[in-house]
C-alpha positions in Angstrom: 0.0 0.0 0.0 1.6 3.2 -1.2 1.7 6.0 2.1 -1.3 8.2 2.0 -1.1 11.7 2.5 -2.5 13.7 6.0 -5.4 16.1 6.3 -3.2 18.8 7.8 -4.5 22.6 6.6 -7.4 24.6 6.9 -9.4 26.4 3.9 -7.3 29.8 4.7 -3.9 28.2 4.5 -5.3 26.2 1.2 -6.4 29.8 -0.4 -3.1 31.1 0.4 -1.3 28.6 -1.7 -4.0 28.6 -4.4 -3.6 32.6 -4.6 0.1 32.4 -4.7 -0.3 29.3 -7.5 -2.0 32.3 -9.2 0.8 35.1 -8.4 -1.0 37.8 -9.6 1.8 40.0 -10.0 4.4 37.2 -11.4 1.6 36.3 -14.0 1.3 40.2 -15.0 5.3 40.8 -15.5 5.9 37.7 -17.2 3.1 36.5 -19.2 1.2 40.0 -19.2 4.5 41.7 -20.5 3.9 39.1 -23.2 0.6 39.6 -24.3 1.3 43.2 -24.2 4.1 42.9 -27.3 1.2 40.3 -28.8 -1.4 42.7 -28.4 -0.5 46.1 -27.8 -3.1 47.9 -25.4 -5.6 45.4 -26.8 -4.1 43.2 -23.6 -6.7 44.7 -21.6 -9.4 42.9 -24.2 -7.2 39.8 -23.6 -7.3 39.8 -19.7 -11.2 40.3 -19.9 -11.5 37.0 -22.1 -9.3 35.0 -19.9 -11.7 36.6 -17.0 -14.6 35.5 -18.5 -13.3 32.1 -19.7 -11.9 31.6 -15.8 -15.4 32.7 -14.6 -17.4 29.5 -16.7 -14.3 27.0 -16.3 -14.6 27.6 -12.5 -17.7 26.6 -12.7 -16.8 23.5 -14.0 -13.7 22.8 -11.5 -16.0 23.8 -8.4 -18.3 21.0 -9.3 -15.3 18.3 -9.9 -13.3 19.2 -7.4 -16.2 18.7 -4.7 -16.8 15.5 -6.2 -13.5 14.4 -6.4 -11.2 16.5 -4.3 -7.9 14.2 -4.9 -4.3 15.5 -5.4 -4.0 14.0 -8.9 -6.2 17.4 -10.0 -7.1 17.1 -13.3 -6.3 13.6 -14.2 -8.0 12.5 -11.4 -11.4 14.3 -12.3 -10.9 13.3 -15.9 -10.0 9.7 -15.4 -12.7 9.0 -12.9 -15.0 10.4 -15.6 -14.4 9.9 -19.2 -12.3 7.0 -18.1 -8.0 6.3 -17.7 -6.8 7.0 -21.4 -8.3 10.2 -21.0 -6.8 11.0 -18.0 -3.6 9.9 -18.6 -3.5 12.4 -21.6 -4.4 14.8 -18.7 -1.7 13.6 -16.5 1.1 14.0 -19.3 0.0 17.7 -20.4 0.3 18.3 -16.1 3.6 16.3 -15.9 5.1 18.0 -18.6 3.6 21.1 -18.4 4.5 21.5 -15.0 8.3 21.1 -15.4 8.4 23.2 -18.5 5.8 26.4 -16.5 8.2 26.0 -13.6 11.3 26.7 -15.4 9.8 29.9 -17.4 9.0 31.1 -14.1 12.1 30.3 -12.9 14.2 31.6 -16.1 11.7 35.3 -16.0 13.6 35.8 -12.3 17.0 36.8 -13.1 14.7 40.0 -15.1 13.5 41.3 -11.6 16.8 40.9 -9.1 19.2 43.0 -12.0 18.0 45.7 -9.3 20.0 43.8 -6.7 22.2 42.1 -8.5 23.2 43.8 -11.3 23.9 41.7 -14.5 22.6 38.3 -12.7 22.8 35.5 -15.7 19.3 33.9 -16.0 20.2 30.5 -16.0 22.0 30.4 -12.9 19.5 32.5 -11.1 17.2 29.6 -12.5 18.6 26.4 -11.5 19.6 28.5 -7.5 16.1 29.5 -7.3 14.8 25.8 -8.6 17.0 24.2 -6.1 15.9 26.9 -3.1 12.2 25.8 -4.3 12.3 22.4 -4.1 14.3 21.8 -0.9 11.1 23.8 0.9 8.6 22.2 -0.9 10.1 18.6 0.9 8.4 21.0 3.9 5.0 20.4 5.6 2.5 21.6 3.8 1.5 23.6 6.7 4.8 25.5 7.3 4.9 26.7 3.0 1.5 27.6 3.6 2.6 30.2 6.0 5.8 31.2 3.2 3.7 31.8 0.9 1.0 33.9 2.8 4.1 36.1 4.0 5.4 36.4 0.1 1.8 37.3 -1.0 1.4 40.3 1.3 4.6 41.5 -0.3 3.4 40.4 -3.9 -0.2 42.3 -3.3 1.6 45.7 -2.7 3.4 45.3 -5.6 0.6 45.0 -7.4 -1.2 48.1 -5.5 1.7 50.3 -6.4 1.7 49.2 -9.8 -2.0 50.0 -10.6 -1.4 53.5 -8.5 1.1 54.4 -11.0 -1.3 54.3 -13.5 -3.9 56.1 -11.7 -2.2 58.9 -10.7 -1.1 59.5 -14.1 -3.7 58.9 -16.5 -3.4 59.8 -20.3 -6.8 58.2 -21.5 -9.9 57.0 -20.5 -10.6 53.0 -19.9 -13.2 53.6 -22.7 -11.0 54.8 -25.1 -8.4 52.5 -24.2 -11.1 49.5 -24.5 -12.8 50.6 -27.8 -9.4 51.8 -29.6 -7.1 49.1 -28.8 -3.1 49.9 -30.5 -0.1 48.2 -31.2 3.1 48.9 -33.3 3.1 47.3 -36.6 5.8 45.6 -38.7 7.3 49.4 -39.1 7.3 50.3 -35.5 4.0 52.5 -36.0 1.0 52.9 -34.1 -2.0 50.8 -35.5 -5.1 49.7 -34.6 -4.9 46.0 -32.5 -6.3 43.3 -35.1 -9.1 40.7 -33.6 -6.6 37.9 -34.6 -3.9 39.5 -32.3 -6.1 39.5 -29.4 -7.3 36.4 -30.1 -3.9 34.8 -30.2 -2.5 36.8 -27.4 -5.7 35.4 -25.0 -3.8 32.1 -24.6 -1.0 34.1 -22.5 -3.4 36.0 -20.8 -4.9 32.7 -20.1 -2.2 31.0 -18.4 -2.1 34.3 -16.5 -4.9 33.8 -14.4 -4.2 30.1 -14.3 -4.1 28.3 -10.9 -7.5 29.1 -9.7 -8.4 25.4 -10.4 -5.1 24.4 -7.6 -7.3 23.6 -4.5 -8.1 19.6 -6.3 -4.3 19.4 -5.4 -5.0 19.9 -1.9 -7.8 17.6 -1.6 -6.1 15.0 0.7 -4.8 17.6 2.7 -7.4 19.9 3.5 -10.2 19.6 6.4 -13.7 18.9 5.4 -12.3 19.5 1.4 -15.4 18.2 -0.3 -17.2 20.9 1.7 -14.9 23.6 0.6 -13.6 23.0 -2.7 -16.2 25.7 -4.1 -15.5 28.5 -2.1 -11.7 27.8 -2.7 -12.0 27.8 -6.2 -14.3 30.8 -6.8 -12.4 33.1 -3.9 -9.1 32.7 -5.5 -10.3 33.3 -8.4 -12.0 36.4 -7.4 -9.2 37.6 -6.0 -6.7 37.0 -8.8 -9.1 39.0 -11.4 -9.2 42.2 -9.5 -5.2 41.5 -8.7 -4.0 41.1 -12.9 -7.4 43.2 -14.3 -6.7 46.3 -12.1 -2.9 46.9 -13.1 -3.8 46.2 -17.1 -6.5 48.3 -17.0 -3.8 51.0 -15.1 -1.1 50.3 -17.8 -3.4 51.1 -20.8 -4.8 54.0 -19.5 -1.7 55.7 -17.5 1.1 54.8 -20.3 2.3 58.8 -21.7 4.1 57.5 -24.9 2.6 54.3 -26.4 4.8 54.6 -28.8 8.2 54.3 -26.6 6.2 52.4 -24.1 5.0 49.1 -26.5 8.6 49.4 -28.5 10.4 48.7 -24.9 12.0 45.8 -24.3 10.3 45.6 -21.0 7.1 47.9 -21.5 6.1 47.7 -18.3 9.7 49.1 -16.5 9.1 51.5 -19.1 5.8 52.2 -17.9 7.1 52.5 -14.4 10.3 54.2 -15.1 7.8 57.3 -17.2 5.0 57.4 -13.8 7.0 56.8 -10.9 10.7 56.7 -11.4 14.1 54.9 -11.1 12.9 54.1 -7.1 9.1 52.6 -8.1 10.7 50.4 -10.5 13.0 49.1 -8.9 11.0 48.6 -5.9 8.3 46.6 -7.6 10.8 44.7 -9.1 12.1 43.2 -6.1 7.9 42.6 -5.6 8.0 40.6 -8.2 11.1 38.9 -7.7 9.4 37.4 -4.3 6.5 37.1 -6.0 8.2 35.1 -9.0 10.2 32.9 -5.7 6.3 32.7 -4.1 4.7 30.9 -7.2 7.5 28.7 -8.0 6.8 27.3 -4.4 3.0 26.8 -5.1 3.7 25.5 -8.1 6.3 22.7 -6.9 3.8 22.0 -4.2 1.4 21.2 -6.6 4.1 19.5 -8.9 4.9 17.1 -6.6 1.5 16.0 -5.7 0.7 15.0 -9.2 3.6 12.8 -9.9 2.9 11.4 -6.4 -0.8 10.7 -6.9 0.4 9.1 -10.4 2.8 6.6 -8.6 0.2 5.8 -6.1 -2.2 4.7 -8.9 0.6 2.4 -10.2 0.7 4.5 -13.2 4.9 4.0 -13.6 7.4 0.7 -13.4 7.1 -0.8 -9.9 10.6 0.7 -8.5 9.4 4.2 -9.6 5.7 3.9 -8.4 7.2 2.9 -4.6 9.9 5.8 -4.8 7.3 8.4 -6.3 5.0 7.6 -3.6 7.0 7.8 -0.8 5.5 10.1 2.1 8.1 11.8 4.2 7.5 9.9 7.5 7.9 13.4 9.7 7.2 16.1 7.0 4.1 14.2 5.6 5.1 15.8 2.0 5.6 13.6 -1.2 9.5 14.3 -1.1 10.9 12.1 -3.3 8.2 13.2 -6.2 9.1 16.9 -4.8 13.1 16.0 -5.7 12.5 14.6 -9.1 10.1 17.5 -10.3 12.8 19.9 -9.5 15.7 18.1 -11.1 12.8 18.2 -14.1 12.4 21.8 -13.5 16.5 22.3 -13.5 17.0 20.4 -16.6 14.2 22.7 -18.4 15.9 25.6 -17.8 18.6 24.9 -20.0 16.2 25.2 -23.6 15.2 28.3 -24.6 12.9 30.5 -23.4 10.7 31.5 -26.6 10.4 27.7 -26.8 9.1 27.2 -22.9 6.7 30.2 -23.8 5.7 28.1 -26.7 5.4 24.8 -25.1 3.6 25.8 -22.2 1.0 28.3 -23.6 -1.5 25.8 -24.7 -1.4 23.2 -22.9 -4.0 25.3 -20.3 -6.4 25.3 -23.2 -6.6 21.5 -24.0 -6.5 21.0 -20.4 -9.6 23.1 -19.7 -11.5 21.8 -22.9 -10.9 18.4 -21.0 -12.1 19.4 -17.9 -15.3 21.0 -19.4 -16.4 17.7 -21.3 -15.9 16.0 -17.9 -18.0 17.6 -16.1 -20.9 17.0 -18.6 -19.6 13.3 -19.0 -20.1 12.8 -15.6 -23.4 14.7 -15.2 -24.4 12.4 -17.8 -23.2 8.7 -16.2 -23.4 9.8 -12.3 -19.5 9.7 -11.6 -20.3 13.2 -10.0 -22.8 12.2 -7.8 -21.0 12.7 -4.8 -20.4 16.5 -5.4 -21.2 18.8 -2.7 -21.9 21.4 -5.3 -23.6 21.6 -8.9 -23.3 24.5 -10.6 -25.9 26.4 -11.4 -25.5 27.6 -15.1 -25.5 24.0 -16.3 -24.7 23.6 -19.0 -23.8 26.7 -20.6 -20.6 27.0 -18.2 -18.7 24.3 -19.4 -20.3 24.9 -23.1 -19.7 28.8 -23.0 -16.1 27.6 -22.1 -15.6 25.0 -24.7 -16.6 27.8 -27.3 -14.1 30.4 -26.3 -11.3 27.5 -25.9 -12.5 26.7 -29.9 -11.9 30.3 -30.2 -8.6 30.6 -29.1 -7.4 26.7 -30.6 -8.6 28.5 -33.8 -6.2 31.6 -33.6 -3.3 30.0 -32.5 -3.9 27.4 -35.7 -3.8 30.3 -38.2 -0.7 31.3 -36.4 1.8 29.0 -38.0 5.0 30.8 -36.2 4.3 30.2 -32.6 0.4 29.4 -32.1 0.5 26.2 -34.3 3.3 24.9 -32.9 2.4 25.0 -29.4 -0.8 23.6 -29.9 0.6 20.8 -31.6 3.3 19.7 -29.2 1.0 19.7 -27.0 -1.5 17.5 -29.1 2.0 14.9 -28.9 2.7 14.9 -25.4 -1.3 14.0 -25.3 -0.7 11.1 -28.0 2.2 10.1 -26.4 1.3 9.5 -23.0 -2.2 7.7 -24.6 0.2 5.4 -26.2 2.2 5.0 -23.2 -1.4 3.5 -21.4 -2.4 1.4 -24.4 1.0 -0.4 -25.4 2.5 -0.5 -21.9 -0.1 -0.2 -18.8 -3.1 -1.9 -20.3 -0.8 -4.9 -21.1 0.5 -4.9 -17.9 -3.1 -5.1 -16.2 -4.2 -1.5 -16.2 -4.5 1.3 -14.4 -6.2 1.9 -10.8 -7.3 5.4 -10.4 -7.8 5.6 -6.3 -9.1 8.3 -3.8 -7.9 10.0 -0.7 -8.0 6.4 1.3 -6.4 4.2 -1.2 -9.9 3.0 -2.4 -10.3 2.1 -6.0 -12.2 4.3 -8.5 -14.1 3.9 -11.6 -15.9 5.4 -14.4 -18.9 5.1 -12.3 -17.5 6.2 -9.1 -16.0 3.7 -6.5 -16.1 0.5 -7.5 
């Protein structure tokens, strides 16, 4: 019997780690910085998509979550619903996802200490911050709950004197900034934002407000989680919109130049550097350094959980499934799993970075079109029966979210220098990984997805 993990955190130290799984202010300097040079001031359009596309697919996760609140996340809800090929195309878009996210996190950090440490190379700074990471997320879950509550007060005055730099200075109206979206074009001019830019830029902006969906991780450690996965799922998510929405909606508005400020390298130190001065930005730089050190916490937290709930359920050879699924005996965290996602994470930051960006961007979008059909699947054969909560806007939440995900998958296709790509690595990790299940685990007997107490689960619920 593989160790089982401990019910050791309440729903306030669970909505810390989702909220810094989020990282508002990481997610706006990194990937907002990049749908900005995507988009232009037409990133504001792109941050109220991915709001709206959060708001259904929350929904969707509140629901599955409450009716299966396990660590495995997504593959778990997946598998127990539409069955284990489709959730182990789940678990390989997390798996890999995960190492490759962490390490463009990781790689955007060297950016934000040049304040501190002038000239910092990015790779080191990487694989230092990786190791840093991982050695606390070996931790109790308990004690990184507290790190990362103390990081987030720093990273949600970052954020505050962002968004004030904006305000005090404004050069436009939000309306006119909304209905007269600009970017440079091919000749460094000012033109109007095209549809297809926003449209393509929206999987960024996507990713941005990613991690609302984190609590499922938690499941197995969380008091009463079947109770509170809803209110988890929808507060973090509350809180991450005003967090990322208020400072976009700030930059468009309060950036004097557009012209100077989109053709920057870093638009958003330029931004800062025009409102506030040499001091702000280098201020909310160190902000989102933390922040950038917060997330990557959450996010091996959350790492680890997945390859451990994997190893549990036998997924891997026998040797790996009883090293994966090793529970520290004091600590109570998955450390071995929380060891080999880092060395994952360490080895990712040695590709490129355009290519991370590229790899990672749309794996979110397959993984919520997956989630979405779940949740209908299992409305429709009663593997959600034991939810605490159903939705309400059934089903236009899930179907409202499958249409905007069509939307996006669409844009990134007719983008044949990054958006195609990306879409279709990700389309190979997911045939991959279902090859992996039917030429290697189904001949070796299967695949047993289990719950919080080690109890076997089906397509139909437990069996």
């Amino acid at each position: 019997m593989v160790p089982l993990l401990s019910r050791s955190i309440h729903r306030f130290g669970a909505l810390l780690i989702t909220i810094s799984a989020i990282t508002p202010a990481a997610s706006i300097f990194i990937m907002g910085q990049d749908v900005v040079h995507h988009a232009g001031t037409g990133a504001l359009w792109c941050f109220l998509a991915a709001g709206a596309l959060a708001v259904t697919t929350a929904y969707v996760y509140a629901e599955l979550s409450s009716a299966f609140p396990l660590t495995g996340g997504e593959y778990s809800m997946i598998g127990a619903t539409m069955g284990p090929s489709w959730g182990f195309m789940a678990l390989g878009l997390n798996i890999v996802g995960g190492g490759l996210g962490q390490a463009v996190t990781a790689l955007g950090l060297a950016d934000y200490l040049n304040v501190a440490l002038p000239g910092a190379p990015a790779i080191p700074v990487a694989l230092a911050a990786t190791a840093i990471v991982t050695a606390l997320s070996v931790l109790h879950v308990r004690v990184n709950a507290w790190i990362t509550g103390v990081f987030l007060l720093v990273e949600m005055a970052t954020v505050v004197l962002f968004a004030a730099a904006g305000a005090a200075h404004p050069h436009r109206g939000l309306g006119a900034a909304l209905l007269h979206p600009q970017m440079l074009d091919s000749g460094g001019a000012l033109a109007p934002t095209p549809l297809a830019a926003i449209g393509l830029a929206t999987a960024g902006a996507i990713y941005a407000f990613n991690g609302y969906g984190a609590p499922c991780y938690f499941g197995e450690e969380i008091h009463h989680s079947r109770q509170r996965m809803a209110w988890l799922v929808f507060w973090s998510l509350a809180v991450a919109a005003v967090a990322e929405l208020t400072p976009v909606g700030a930059f468009v508005t309060g950036a004097g130049d557009l012209k100077a400020v989109l053709g920057a390298d870093s638009p958003f130190s330029a931004y800062l550097l025009a409102n506030g001065g040499p001091w702000l930005d280098k201020a909310i730089s160190l902000g989102v350094a933390l922040a950038i050190i917060n997330a990557m916490i959450a996010i091996a937290l959350i790492n680890a959980r997945q390859l451990y709930a994997s190893a549990r359920d036998g997924v891997w050879p026998r040797a790996w499934n009883r090293a994966l699924g090793a529970v520290h005996p004091r600590l109570g965290s998955p450390w071995i799993s929380a060891l080999v996602m880092g060395a994952i994470t360490a080895a990712c930051c040695f590709l490129n970075l355009d290519l991370l960006v590229m790899l990672t961007a749309n794996g979110l979008v397959l993984t919520y079109a997956g989630v979405a059909v779940a949740v209908m699947v299992g409305r429709r054969n009663g593997s959600t029966g034991a939810a605490v909560y159903r939705m309400g806007p059934y089903p236009w939440a899930p179907l409202a979210s499958l249409v905007a995900l069509a939307a996006v998958a669409a844009a990134d296709l007719a983008d044949a220098q990054t958006g195609r790509p990306s879409l279709l690595s990700n389309l190979a990790v997911m045939a991959l990984f279902a090859a992996y299940h039917a030429f290697y685990l189904r001949r070796r007997g299967g695949w047993t997805l289990r719950g919080a107490e080690g109890e076997a689960l089906g397509p139909k619920g437990l069996l």
